[in-house]
C-alpha positions in Angstrom: 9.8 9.3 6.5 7.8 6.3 7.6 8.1 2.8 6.3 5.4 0.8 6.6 5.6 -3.4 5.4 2.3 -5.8 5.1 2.2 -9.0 5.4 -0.5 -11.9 5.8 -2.2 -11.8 2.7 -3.0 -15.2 0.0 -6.3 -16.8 -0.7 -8.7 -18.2 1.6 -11.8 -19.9 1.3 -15.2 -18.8 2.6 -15.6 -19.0 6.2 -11.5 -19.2 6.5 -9.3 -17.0 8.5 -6.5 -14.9 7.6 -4.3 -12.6 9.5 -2.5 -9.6 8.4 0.5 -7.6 9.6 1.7 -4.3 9.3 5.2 -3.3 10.7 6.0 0.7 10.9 8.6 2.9 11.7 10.0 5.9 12.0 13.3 7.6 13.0 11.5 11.2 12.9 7.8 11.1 13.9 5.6 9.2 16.4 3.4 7.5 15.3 -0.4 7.5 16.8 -2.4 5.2 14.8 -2.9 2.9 12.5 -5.2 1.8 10.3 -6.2 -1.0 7.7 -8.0 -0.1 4.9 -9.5 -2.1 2.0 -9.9 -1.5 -2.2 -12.2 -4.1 -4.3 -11.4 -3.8 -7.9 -14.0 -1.1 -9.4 -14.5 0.4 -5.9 -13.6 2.6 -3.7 -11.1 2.4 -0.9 -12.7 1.9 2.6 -12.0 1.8 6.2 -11.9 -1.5 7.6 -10.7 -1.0 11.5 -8.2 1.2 13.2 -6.1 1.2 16.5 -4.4 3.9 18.1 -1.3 4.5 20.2 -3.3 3.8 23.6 -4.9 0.8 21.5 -8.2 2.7 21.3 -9.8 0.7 18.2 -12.8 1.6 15.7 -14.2 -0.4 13.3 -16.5 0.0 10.3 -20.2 -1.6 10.7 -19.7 -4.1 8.4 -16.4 -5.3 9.9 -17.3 -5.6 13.5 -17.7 -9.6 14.7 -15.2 -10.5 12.0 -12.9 -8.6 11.8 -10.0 -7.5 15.1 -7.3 -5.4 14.9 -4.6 -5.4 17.1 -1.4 -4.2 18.0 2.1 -6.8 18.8 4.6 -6.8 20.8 6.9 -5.8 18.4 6.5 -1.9 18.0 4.4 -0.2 15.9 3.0 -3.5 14.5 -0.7 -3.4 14.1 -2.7 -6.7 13.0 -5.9 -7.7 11.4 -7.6 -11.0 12.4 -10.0 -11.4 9.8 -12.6 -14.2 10.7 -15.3 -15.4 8.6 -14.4 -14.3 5.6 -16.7 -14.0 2.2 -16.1 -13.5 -0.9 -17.1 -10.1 -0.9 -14.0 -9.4 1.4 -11.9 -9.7 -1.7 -9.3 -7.0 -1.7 -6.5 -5.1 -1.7 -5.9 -4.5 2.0 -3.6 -1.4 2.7 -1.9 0.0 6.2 -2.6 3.8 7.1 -0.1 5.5 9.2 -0.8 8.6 11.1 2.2 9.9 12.0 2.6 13.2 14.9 4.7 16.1 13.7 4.3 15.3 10.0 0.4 16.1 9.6 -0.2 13.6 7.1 -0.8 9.9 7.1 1.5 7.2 5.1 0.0 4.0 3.0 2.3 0.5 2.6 2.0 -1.1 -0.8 -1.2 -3.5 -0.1 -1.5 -6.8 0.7 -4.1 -8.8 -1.5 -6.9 -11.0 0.0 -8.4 -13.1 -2.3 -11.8 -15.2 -1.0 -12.8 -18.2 -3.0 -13.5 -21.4 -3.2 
């Protein structure tokens, strides 16, 4: 039982910035990381950056010097500061929950990013 909520998403222009939130909880399991991923329509879904309980982070390659993710005050709120952004970063965004004690991982809903002019 984990309920995750995103947040942030909307157009943006080339170059613009957006940021995106993503607010979890649980009564029942701790949670140790989470992570934003990303679906394009016709492709697959993809890591984009990840942050763990001790705000450990990892990024994919083609995210890093764009793209932050960090976690707010509030707990178990992770964000993604997405700088720079191109077209091709036009997406369905979705939070990944790892949660301790459940062995499995939880996904919110999406939030959409749409880069255009």
């Amino acid at each position: 039982q984990v309920h995750i909520v995103e947040s942030g998403g909307g157009w943006v222009q080339p170059g613009g910035s957006l940021r995106l939130s993503c607010a979890a909880s649980s009564s029942i399991y701790t949670i140790y990381a989470m992570s934003w991923y990303r679906q394009a329509p016709g492709k697959r879904r993809e890591l984009v950056a990840a942050i763990t309980s001790s705000n450990n982070t990892n990024y994919a390659d083609a995210m890093k010097g764009r793209f932050t993710i960090s976690r707010g005050n509030a707990k178990n709120t992770a964000y993604l500061q997405m700088n720079s952004l191109k077209p091709e970063d036009t997406a369905v965004y979705y939070c990944n929950v790892l949660a301790v004690g459940s062995g499995m991982d939880y996904w919110g809903q999406g939030t959409r990013v749409f880069v255009s002019s």
